[in-house]
C-alpha positions as a printed Julia matrix, in Angstrom:
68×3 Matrix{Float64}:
 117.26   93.99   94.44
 115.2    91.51   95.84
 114.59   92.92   99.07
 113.66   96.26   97.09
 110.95   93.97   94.87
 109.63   91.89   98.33
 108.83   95.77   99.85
 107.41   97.09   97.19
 105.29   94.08   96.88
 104.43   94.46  100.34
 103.75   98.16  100.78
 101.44   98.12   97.36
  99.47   95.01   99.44
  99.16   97.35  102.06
  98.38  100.51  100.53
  95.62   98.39   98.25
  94.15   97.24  101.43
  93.9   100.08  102.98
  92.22  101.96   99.92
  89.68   99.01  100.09
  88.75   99.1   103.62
  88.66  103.16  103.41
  86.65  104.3   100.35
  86.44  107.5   101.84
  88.05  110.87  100.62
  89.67  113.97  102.45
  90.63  117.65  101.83
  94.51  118.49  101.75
  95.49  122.08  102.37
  98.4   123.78  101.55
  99.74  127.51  102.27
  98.85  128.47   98.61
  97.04  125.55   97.3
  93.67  123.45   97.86
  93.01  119.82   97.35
  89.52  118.53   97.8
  88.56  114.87   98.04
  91.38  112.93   98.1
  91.15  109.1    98.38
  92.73  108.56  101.76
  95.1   105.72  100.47
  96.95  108.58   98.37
  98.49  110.4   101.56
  99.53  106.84  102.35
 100.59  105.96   99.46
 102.84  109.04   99.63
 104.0   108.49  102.93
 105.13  104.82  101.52
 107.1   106.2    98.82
 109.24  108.23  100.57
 111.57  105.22  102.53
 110.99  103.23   99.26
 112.62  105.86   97.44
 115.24  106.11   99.7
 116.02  101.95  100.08
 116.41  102.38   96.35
 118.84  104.84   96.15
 120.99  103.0    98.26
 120.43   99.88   96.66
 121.59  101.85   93.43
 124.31  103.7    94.85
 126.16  101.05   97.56
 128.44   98.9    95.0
 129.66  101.83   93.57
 130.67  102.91   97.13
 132.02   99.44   97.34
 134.06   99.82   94.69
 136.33  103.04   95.42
């Protein structure tokens, strides 16, 4: 759980500093829907998530595979 904690710190530090140093916004299409100025560390921030997410669940989900 640690390592979770130590890369979350370090992908917020990163995400925060990259939102500072890019203050500028961008438009997001989809097939059916339109986004239009989106901070540019949200996309990253997104991006992020995803393996964070992941690292979690098998944090979560590796002493019960342990077990059996």
């Amino acid at each position: 759980m640690l390592l979770f904690v130590l890369a979350l710190v370090i992908t917020a530090l990163g995400v925060a500093a990259y939102g500072h140093y890019n203050p500028s916004a961008q438009d997001i299409t989809f097939p059916n829907y339109h986004l239009s100025a989106v901070p540019d560390w949200v996309p990253l921030a997104i991006a992020a998530a995803v393996p964070l997410i992941l690292f979690l669940l098998h944090l979560l989900l590796a002493p019960s595979r342990t077990r059996s």
